[in-house]
C-alpha positions as CSV (number, residue, x, y, z in Angstrom):
1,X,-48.2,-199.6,141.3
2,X,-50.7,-201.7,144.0
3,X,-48.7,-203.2,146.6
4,X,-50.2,-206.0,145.7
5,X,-50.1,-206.2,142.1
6,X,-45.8,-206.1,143.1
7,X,-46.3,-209.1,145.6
8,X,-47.8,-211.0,142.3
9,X,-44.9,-210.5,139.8
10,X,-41.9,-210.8,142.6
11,X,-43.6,-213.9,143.9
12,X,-44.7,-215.3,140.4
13,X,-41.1,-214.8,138.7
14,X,-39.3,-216.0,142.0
15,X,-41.4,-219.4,141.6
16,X,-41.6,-220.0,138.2
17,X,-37.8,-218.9,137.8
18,X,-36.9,-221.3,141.0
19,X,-39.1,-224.4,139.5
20,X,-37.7,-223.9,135.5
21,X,-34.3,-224.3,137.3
22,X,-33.6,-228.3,137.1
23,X,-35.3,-228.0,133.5
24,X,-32.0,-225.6,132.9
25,X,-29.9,-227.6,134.5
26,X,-30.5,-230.8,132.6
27,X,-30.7,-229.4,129.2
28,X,-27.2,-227.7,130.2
29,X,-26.3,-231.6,131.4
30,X,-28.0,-233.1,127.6
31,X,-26.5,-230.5,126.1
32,X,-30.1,-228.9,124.3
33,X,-29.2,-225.7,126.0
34,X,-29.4,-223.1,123.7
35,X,-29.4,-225.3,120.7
36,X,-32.1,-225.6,118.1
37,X,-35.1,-227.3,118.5
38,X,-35.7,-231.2,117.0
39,X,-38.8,-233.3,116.5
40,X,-38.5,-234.9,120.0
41,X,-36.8,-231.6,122.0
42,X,-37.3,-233.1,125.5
43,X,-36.6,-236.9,124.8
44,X,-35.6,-238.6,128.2
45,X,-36.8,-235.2,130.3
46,X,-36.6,-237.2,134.2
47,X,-40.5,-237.4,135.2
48,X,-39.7,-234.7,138.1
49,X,-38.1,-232.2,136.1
50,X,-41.1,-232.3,133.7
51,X,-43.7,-231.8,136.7
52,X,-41.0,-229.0,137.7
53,X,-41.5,-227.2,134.8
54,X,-45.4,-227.7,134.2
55,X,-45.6,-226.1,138.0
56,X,-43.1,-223.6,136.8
57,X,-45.4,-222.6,133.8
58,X,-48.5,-222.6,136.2
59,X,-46.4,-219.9,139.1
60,X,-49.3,-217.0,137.8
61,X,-52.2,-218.8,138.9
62,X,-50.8,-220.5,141.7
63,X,-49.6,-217.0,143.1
64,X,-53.0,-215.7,142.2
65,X,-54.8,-218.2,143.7
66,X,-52.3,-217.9,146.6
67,X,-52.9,-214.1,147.0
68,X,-56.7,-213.7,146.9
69,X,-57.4,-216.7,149.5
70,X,-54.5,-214.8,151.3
71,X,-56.8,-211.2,150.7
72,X,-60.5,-212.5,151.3
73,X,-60.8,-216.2,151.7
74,X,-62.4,-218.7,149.5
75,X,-65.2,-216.2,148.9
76,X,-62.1,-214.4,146.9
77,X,-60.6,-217.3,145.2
78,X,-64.1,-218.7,144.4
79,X,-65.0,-215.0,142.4
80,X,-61.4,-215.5,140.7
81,X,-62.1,-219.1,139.4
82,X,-65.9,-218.1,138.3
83,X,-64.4,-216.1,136.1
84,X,-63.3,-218.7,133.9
85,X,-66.7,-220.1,133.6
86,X,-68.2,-216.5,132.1
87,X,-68.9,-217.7,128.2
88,X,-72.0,-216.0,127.7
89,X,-70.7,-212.9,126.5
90,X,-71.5,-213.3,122.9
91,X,-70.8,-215.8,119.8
92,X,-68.8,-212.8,118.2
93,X,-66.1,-212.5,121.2
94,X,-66.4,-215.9,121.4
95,X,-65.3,-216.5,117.8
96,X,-62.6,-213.6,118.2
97,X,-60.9,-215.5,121.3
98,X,-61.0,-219.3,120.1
99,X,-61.0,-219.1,116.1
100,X,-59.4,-215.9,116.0
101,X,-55.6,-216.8,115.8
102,X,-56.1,-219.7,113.3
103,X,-57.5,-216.8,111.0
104,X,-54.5,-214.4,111.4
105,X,-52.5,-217.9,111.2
106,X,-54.5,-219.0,107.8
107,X,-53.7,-215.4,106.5
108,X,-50.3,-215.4,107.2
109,X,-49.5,-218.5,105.5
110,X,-51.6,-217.2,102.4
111,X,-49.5,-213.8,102.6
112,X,-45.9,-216.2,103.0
113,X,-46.8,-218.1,100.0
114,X,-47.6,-215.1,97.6
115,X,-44.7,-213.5,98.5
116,X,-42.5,-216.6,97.2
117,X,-42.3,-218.9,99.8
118,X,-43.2,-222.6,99.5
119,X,-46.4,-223.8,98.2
120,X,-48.9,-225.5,100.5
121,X,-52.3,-227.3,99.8
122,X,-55.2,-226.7,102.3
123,X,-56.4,-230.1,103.7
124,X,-59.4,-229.4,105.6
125,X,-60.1,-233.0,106.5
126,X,-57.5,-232.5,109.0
127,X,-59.6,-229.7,111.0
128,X,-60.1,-232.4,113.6
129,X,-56.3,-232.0,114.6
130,X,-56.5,-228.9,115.0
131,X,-59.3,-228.5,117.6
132,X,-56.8,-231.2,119.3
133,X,-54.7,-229.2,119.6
134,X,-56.4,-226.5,120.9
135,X,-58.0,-228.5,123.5
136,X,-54.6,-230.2,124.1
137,X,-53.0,-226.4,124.7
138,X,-55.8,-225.5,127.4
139,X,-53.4,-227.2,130.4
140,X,-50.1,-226.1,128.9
141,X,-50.0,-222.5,129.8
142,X,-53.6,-220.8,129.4
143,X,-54.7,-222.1,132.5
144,X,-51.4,-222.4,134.3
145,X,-51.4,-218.2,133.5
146,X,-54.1,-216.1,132.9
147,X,-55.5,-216.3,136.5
148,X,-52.8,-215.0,137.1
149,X,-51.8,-212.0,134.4
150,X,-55.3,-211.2,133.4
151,X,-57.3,-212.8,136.4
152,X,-55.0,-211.3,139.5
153,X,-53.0,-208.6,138.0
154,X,-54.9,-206.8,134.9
155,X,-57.6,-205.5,136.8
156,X,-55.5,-203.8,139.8
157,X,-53.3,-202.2,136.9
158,X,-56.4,-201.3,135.0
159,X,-57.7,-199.4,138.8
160,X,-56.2,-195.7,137.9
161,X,-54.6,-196.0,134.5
162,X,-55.6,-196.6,131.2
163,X,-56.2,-200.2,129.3
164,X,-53.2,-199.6,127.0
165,X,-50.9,-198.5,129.8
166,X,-52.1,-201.7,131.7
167,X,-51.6,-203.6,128.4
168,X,-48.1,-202.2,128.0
169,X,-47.0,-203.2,131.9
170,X,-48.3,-206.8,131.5
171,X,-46.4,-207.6,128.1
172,X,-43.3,-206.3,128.7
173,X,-43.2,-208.3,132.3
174,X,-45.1,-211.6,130.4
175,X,-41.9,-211.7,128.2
176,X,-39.7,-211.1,130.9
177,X,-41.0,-213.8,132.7
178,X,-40.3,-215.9,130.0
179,X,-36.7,-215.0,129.8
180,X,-34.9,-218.6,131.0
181,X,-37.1,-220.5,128.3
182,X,-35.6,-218.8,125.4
183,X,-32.8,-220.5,125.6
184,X,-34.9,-223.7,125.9
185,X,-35.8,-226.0,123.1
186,X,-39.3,-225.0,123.4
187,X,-41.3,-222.5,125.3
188,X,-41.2,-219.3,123.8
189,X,-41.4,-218.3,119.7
190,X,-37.9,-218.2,119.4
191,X,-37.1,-220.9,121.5
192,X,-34.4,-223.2,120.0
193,X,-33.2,-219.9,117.9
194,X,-30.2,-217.9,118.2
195,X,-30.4,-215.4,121.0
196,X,-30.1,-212.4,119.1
197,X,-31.0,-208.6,120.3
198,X,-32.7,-208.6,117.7
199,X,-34.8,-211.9,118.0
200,X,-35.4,-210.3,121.8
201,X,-36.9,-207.6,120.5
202,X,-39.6,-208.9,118.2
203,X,-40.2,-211.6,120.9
204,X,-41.2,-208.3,123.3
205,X,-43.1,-206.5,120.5
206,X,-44.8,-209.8,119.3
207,X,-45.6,-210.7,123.2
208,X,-46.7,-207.0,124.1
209,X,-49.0,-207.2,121.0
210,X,-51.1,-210.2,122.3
211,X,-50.8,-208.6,125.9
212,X,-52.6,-205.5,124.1
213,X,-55.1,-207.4,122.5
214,X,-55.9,-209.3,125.5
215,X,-56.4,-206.7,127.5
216,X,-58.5,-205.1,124.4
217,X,-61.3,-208.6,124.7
218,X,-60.5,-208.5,128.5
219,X,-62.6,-205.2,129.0
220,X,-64.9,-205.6,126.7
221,X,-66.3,-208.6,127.9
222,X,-66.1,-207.8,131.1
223,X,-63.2,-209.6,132.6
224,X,-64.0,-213.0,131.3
225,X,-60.8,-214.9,131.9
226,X,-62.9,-217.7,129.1
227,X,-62.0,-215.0,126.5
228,X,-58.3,-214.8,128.0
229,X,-57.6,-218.9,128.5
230,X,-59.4,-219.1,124.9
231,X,-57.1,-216.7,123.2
232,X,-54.4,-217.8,124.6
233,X,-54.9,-221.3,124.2
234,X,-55.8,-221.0,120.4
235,X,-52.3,-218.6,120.0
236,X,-50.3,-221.6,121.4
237,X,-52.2,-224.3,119.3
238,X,-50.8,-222.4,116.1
239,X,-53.8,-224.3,115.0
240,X,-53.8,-223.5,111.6
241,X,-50.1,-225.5,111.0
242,X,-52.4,-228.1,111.1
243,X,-54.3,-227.3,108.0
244,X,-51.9,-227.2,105.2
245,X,-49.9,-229.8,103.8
246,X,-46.7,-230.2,103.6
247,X,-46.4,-227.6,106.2
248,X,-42.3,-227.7,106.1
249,X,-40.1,-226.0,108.3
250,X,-39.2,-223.3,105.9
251,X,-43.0,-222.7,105.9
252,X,-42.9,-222.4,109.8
253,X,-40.6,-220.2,109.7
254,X,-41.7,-217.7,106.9
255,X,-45.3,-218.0,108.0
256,X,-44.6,-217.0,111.4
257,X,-42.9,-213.9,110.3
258,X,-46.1,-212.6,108.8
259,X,-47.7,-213.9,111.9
260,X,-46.0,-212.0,114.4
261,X,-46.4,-208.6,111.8
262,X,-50.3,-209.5,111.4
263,X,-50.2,-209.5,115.1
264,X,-48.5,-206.2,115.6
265,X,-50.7,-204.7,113.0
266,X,-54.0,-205.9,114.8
267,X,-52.7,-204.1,118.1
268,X,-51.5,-201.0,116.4
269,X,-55.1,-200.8,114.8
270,X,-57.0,-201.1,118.3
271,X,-55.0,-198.7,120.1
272,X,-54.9,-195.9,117.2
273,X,-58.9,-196.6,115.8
274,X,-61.3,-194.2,117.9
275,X,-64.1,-196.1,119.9
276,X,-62.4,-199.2,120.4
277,X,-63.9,-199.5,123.8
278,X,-61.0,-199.5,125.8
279,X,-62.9,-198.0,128.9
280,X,-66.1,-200.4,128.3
281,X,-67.4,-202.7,131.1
């Protein structure tokens, strides 16, 4: 692996895990930690702990950012940042990246409720909320991290290997990196949860999934970290909670388990399907 691709991940968990630190600390003091999640999770979170954390969430970029002003100047850092500006790469990867995880989300609730679960009734006025939400997710995360994973470290890993194998490293250090927030109220899919082996390991399968089908609309359009901050942005939005009502917590929670199997499917089908374009642009 680059020497510099290491410097990333040592640097970017050593940050990240250093500034999520008086997060931990005072949810061990209010005793949230480890405990399931409720409607107001970080009620009374101390102004500094929450900027902590936010900086915590952003380490990737920061590092990123860090590293290429460190490896060629501002010339370096300014090609980095252009790349979140690259949105003419077509409406269809365009509509894959930003309404793209509300349609696996929409079907997933459709498959939950046909199976037995709860019955839901689609309120479409409420699309408004949802595109809220999405916009509202852009800070939280997207842009805090895929300078970082798919903007600093993607394409060193993709120099010499294969997208998949690239895919593969990414997700399986993404959910790493996201290790202390599992046993936060919020943060991670099975935040607020019991941490179970077995809750682990979907959470690595689920995130080495969307690693895989990142990488997937990373190199076909290009490297347009857009597509990426889009993506990801619309993943963590869960907009399409916002379309159904009631949408309970029994609904949540047996909706996202067809979520996170749509998801795996969707990866399993882009690495087995020939001409996928793994090795395009």
């Amino acid at each position: 692996m680059d020497g510099s691709v290491v410097k990333f991940f040592v640097a970017t968990f050593a940050l990240s895990w250093l500034l999520w630190m008086p997060l931990m600390l005072w949810l061990r003091r209010s005793g949230r930690l480890g405990t399931r999640a409720s409607e107001s999770p970080l009620a009374g979170l101390p102004f500094m702990v929450g900027v902590s954390w936010f900086l915590g969430a952003s380490a990737p970029s920061i590092v990123a950012i860090a590293l290429a002003a460190h490896e060629g100047g501002w010339d370096t850092v300014r090609s980095l940042l252009s790349r979140l500006l690259e949105v003419d790469i077509g409406i269809e990867w365009n509509l894959v990246a930003w309404i793209g995880p509300m349609a696996v989300g929409l079907a997933a609730v459709a498959f939950f409720v046909q199976s037995g679960g709860k019955g839901v009734r689609l309120a479409v006025k409420r699309l408004p909320l949802a595109a809220v939400a999405l916009l509202a997710a852009i800070p939280f995360g997207p842009l805090g991290e895929e300078l970082g994973w798919r903007g600093y470290a993607l394409p060193r890993l993709l120099d010499g290997r294969g997208g998949i194998a690239a895919a593969l490293i990414v997700g399986v250090l993404w959910t790493v990196w996201h290790l202390p927030l599992v046993w936060a109220p919020m943060g991670t899919t099975i935040s607020g949860s019991p941490v179970t082996v077995k809750a682990a390991g979907r959470y690595l399968v689920e995130v080495t999934a969307t690693s895989v089908i990142m990488t997937w609309l990373f190199v076909n359009t290009g490297g347009s970290l857009w597509i990426a901050v889009g993506f990801h942005a619309a993943w963590n939005a869960g907009m399409h909670r916002f379309l159904f009502e009631p949408f309970e917590d029994a609904t949540a929670k047996g909706s996202s388990e067809w979520v996170a199997a749509l998801l795996i499917l969707v990866a399993v089908v882009l690495v087995a399907w020939p001409g996928m374009g793994w090795h395009a642009g």
